[in-house]
N, CA, C and O of each residue as an XYZ file, in Angstrom:
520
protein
N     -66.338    -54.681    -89.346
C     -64.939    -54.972    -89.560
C     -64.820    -55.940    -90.741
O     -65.419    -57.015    -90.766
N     -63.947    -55.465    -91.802
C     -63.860    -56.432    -92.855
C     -63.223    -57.429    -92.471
O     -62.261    -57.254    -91.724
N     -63.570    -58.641    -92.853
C     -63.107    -60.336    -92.370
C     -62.409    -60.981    -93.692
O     -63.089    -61.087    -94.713
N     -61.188    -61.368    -93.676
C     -60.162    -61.399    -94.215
C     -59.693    -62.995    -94.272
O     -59.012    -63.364    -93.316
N     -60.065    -64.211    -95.550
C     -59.545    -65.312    -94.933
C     -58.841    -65.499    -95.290
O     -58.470    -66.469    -94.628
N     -57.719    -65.224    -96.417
C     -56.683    -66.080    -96.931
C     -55.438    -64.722    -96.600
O     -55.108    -63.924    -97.477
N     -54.921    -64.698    -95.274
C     -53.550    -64.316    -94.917
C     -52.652    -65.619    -95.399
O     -51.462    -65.306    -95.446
N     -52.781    -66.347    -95.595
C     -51.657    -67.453    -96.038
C     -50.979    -66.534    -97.587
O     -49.900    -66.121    -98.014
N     -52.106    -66.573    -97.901
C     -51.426    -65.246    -98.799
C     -50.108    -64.570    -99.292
O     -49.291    -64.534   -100.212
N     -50.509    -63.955    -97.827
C     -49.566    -62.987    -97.770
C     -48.173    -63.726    -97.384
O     -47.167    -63.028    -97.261
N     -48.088    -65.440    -97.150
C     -46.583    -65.462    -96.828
C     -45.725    -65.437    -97.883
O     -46.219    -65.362    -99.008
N     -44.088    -65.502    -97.708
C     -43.580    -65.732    -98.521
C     -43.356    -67.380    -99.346
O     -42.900    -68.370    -98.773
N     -43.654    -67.345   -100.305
C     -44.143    -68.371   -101.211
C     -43.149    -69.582   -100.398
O     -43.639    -70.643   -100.011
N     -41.524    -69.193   -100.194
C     -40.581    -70.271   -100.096
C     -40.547    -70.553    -98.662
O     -39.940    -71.534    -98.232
N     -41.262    -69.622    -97.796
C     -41.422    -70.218    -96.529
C     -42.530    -70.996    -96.083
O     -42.622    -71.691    -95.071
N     -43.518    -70.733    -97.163
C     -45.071    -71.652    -96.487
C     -45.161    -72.922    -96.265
O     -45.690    -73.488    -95.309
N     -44.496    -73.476    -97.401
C     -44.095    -74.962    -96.978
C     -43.696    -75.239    -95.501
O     -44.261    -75.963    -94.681
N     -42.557    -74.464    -95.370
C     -41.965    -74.733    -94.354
C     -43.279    -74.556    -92.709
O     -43.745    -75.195    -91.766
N     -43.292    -73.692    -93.136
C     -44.708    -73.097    -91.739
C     -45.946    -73.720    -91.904
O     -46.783    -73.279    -91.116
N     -46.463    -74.823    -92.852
C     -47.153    -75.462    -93.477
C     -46.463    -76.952    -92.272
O     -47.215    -77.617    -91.559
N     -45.289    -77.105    -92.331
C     -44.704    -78.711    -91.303
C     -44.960    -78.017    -90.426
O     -45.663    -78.391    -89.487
N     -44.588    -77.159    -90.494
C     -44.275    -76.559    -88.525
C     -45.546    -76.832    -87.715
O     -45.737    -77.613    -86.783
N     -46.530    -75.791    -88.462
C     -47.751    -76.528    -87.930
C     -48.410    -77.453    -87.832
O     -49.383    -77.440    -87.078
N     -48.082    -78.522    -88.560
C     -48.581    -79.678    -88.693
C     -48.200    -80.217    -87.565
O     -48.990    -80.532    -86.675
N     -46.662    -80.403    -87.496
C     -46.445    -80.903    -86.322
C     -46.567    -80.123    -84.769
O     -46.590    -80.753    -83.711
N     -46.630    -78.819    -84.863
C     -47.390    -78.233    -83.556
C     -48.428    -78.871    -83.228
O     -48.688    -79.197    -82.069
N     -49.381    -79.202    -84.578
C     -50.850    -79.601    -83.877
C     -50.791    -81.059    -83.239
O     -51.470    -81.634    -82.388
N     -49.599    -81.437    -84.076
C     -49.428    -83.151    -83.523
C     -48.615    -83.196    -81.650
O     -48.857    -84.038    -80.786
N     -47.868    -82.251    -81.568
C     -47.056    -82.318    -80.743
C     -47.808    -81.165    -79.789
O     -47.146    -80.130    -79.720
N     -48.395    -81.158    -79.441
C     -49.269    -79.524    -78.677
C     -48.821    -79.573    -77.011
O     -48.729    -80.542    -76.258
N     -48.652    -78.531    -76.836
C     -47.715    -78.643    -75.343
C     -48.792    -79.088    -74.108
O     -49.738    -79.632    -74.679
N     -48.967    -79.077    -73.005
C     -49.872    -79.488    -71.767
C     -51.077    -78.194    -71.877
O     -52.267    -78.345    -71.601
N     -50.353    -76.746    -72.408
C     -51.535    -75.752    -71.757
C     -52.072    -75.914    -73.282
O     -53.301    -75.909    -73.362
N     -51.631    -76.003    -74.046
C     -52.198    -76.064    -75.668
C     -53.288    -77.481    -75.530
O     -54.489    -77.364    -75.773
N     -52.866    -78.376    -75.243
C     -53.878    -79.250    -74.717
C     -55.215    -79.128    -74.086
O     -56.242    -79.585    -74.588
N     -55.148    -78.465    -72.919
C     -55.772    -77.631    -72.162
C     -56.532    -77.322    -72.762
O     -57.621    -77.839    -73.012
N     -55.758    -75.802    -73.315
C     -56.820    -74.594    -74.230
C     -57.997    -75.095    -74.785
O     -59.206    -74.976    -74.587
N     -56.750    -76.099    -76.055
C     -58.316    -76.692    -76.911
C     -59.658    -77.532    -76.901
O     -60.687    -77.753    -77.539
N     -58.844    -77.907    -75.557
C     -60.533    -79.122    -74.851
C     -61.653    -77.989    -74.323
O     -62.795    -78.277    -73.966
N     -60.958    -76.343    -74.357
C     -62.186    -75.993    -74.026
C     -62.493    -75.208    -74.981
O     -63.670    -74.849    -75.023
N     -61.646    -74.756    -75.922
C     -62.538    -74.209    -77.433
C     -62.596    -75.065    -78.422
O     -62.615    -74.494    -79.513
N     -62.641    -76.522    -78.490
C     -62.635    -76.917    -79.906
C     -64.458    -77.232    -79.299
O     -65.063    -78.004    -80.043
N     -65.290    -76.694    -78.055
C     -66.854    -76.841    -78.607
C     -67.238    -76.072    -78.954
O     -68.413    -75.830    -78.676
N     -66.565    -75.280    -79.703
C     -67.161    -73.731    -80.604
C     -68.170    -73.532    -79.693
O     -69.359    -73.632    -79.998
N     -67.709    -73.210    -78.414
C     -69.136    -72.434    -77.829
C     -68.711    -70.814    -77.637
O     -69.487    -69.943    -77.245
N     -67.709    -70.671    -77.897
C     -66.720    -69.191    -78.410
C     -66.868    -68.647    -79.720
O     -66.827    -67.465    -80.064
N     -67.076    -69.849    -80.518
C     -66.335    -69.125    -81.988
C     -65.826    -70.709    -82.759
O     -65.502    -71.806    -82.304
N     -65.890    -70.440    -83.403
C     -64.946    -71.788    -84.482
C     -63.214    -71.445    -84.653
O     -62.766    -70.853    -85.634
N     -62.531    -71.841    -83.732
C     -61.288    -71.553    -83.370
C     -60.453    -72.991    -84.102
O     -60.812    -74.166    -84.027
N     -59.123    -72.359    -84.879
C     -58.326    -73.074    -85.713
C     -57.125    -73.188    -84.759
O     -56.844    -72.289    -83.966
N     -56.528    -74.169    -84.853
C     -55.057    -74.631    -84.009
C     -53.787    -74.351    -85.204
O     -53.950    -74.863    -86.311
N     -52.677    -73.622    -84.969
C     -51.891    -73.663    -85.630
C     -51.930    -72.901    -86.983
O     -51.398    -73.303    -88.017
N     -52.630    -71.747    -86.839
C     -53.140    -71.207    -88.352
C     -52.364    -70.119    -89.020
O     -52.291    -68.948    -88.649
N     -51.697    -70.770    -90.238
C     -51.114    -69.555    -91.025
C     -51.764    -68.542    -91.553
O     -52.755    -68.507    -92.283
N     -50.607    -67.119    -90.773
C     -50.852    -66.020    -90.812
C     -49.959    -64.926    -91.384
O     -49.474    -64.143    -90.567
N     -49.671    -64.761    -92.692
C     -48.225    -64.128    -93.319
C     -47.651    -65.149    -93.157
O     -48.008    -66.312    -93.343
N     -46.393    -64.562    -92.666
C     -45.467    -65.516    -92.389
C     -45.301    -66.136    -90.523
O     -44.436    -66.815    -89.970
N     -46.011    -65.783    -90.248
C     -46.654    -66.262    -88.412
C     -47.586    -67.552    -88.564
O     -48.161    -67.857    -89.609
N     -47.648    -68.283    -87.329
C     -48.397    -69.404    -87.431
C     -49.289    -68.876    -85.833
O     -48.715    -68.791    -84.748
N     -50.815    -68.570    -86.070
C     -50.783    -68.696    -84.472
C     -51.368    -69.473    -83.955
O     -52.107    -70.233    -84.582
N     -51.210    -69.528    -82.569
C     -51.459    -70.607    -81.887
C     -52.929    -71.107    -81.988
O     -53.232    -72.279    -82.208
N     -53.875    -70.007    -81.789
C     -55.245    -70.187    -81.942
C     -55.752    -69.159    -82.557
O     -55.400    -67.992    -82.383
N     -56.757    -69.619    -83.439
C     -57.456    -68.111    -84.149
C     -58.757    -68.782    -84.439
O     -59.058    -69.903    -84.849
N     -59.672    -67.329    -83.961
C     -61.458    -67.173    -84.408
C     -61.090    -66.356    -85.699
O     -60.270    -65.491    -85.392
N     -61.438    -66.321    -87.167
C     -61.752    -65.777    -88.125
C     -62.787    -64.781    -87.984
O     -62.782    -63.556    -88.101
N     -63.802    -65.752    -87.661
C     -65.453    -64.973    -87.673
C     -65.266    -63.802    -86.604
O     -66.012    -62.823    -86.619
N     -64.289    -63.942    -85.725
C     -64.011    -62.195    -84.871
C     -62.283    -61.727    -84.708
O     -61.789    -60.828    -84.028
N     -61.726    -62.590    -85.494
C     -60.469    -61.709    -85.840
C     -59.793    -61.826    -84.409
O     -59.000    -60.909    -84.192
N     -59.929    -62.741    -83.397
C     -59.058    -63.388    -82.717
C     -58.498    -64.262    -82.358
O     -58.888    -65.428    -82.303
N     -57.042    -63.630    -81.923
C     -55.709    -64.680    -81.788
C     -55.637    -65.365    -80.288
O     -56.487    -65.021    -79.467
N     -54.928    -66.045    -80.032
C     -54.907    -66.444    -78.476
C     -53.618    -67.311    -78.741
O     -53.507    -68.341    -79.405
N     -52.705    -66.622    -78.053
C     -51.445    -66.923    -78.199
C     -50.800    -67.792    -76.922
O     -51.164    -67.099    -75.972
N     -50.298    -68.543    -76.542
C     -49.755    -69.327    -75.414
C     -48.477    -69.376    -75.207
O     -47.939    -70.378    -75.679
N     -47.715    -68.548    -74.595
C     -46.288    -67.922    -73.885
C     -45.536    -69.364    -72.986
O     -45.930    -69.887    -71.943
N     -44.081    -69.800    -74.039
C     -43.463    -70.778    -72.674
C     -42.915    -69.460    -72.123
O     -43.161    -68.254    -72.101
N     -41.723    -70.688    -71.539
C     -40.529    -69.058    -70.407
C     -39.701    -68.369    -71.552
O     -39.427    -67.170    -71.503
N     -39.364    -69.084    -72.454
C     -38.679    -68.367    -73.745
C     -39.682    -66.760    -74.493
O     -39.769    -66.005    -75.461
N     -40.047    -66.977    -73.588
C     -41.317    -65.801    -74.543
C     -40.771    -64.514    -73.252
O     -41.215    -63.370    -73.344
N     -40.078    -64.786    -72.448
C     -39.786    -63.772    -71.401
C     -38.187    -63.313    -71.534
O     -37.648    -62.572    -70.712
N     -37.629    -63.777    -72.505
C     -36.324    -63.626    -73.052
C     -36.334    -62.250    -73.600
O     -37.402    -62.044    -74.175
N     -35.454    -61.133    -73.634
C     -35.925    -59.746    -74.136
C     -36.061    -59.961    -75.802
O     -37.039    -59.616    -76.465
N     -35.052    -60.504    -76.234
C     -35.409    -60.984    -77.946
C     -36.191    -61.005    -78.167
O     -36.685    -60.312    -79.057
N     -37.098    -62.283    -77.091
C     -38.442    -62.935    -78.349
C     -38.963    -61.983    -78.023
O     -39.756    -61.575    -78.871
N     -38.845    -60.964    -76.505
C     -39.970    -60.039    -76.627
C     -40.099    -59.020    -77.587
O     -41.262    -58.626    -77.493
N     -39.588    -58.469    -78.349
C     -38.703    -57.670    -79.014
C     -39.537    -58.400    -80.305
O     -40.523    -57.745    -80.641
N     -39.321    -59.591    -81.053
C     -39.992    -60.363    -81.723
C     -41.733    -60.077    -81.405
O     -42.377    -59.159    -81.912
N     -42.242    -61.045    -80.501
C     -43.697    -60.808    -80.252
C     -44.284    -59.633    -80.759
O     -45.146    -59.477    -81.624
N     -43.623    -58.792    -80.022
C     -44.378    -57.060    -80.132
C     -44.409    -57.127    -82.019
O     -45.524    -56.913    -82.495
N     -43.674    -57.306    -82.671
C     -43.374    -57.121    -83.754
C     -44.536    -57.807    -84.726
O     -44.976    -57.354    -85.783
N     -45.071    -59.626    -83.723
C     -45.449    -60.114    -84.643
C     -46.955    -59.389    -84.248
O     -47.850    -59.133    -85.053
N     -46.967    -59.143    -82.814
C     -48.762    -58.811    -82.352
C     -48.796    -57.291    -83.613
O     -49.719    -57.238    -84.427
N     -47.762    -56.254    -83.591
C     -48.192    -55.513    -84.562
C     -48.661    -55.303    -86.119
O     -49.431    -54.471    -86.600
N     -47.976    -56.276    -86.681
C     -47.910    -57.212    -87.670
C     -49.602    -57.264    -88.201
O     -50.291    -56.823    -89.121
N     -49.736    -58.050    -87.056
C     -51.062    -59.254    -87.004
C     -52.562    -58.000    -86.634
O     -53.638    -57.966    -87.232
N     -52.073    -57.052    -85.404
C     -53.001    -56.051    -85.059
C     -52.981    -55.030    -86.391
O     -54.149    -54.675    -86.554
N     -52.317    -54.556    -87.176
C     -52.504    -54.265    -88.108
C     -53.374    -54.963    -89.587
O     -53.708    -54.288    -90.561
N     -53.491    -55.701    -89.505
C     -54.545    -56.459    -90.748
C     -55.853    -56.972    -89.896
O     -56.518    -57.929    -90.293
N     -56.172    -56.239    -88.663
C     -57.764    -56.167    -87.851
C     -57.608    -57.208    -86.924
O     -58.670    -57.144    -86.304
N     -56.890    -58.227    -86.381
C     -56.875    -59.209    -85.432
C     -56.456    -58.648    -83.857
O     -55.475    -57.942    -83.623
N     -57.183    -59.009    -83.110
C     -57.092    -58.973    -81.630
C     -56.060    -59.932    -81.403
O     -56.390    -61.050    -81.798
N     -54.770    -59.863    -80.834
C     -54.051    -60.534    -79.876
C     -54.121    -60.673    -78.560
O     -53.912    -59.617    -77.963
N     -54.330    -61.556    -77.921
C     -54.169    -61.450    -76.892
C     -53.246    -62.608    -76.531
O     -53.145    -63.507    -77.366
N     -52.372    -62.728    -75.079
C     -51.350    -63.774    -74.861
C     -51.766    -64.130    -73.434
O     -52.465    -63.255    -72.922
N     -51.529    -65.138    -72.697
C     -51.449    -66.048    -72.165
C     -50.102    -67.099    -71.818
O     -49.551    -67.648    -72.772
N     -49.537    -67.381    -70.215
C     -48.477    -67.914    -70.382
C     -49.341    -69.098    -70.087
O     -50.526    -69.211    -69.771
N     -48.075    -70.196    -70.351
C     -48.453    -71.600    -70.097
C     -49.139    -71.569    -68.629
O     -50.308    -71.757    -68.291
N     -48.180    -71.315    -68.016
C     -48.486    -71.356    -66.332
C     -49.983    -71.058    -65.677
O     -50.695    -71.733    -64.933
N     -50.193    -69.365    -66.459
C     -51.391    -68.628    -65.961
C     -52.805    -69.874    -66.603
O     -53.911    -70.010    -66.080
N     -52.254    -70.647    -67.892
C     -53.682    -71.134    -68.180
C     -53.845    -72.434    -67.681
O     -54.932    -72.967    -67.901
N     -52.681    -73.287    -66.827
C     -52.432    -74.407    -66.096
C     -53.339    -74.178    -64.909
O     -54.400    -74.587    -64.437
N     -52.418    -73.353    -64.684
C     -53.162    -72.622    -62.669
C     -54.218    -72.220    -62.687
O     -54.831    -72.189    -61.620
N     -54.945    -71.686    -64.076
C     -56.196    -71.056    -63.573
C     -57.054    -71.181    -65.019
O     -57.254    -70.034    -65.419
N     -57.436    -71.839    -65.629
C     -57.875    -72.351    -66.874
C     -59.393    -71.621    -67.199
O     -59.942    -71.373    -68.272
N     -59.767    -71.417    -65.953
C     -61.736    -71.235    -65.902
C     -61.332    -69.472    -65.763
O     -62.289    -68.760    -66.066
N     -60.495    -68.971    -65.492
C     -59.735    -67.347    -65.498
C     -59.877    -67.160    -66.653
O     -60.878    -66.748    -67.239
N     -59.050    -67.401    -66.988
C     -58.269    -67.235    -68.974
C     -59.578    -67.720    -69.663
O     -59.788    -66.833    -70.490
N     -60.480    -68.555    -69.766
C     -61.738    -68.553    -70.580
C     -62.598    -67.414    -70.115
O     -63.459    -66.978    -70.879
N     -62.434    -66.905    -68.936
C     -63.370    -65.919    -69.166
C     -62.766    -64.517    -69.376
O     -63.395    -63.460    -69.425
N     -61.477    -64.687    -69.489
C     -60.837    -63.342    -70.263
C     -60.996    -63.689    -71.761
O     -61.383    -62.857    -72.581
N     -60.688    -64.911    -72.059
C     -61.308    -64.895    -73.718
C     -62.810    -64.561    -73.748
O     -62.804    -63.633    -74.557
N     -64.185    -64.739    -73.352
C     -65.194    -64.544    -73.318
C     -65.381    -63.187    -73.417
O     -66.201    -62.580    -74.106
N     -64.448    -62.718    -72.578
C     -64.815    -60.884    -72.749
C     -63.834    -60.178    -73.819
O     -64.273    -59.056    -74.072
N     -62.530    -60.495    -74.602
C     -62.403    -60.426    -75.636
C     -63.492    -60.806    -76.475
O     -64.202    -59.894    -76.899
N     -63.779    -62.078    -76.821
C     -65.136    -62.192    -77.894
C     -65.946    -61.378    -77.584
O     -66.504    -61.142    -78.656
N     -66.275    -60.946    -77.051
C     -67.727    -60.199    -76.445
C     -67.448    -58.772    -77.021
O     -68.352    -58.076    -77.481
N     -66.103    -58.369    -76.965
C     -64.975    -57.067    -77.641
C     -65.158    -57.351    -78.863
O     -65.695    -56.514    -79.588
N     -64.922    -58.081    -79.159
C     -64.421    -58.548    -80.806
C     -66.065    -58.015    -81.557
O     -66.238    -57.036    -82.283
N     -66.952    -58.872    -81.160
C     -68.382    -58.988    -81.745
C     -68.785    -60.145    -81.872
O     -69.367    -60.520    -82.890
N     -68.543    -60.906    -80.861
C     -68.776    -62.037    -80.960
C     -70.193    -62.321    -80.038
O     -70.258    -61.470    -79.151
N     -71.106    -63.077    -80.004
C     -72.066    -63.101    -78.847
C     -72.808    -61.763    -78.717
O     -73.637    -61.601    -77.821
C-alpha cells in the first residue's frame, strides 16, 4: 500500500490555518475518552500514533501513518442524522486516499477501554501492522 505523508496538502490553503488552531487546541483541551485513548497509544506499542492530525481539510482524532489508520472518538452529537450524514462523507473522503477508519463512542471506550484496544490491535494486524 502506497504511504502518503503530506495530506495537509491537500487542504484548502485559507482553511489550514484555521484547522492548524483547532487542533492545537483539541490537543490542549482533549476530552476524558481522548485522554484515555492516548495513555494507551502514545507507547507506540501499536504504531506511532499522532493526536489531532491534518488530513485535507479533516483533522483526525488519531492517526498511524506507517498503516494508514484513523481512530476516531464519537460524542452524542455524532448520533445527530447531520453529522451522520457528514462522517460517512468524511470516512469516504479519508477511505478513499488508503486510510482505515474506524470509530469509537466516548462511552464504549470509557466502559470498556481494554475492548476497544483490542479492536484496534486487530485493525493493525488488518492494516499490516505487526
Amino acid at each position: 500500500m502506497e504511504k502518503k505523508s503530506y495530506f495537509y496538502h491537500q487542504a484548502d490553503p485559507a482553511l489550514y490555518p484555521l484547522l492548524q488552531e483547532f487542533a492545537k487546541k483539541n490537543r490542549s483541551n482533549p476530552t476524558d475518552a481522548e485522554r484515555v485513548l492516548w495513555q494507551y497509544l502514545k507507547d507506540k506499542q501499536l504504531g506511532h500514533f499522532r493526536r489531532q492530525y491534518i488530513i485535507g481539510d479533516y483533522i483526525a482524532d488519531f492517526i498511524c501513518l506507517s498503516t494508514n489508520l484513523i481512530i476516531e472518538l464519537d460524542g452524542g452529537y455524532h448520533q445527530l442524522p447531520e453529522q451522520q450524514m457528514s462522517d460517512e462523507l468524511r470516512t469516504q473522503w479519508l477511505e478513499s486516499r488508503g486510510f482505515k477508519v474506524v470509530r469509537f463512542s466516548n462511552e464504549e471506550l470509557l466502559d470498556s477501554p481494554e475492548s476497544v484496544m483490542n479492536k484496534i490491535k486487530e485493525y493493525q494486524a488488518i492494516q499490516g501492522h505487526e
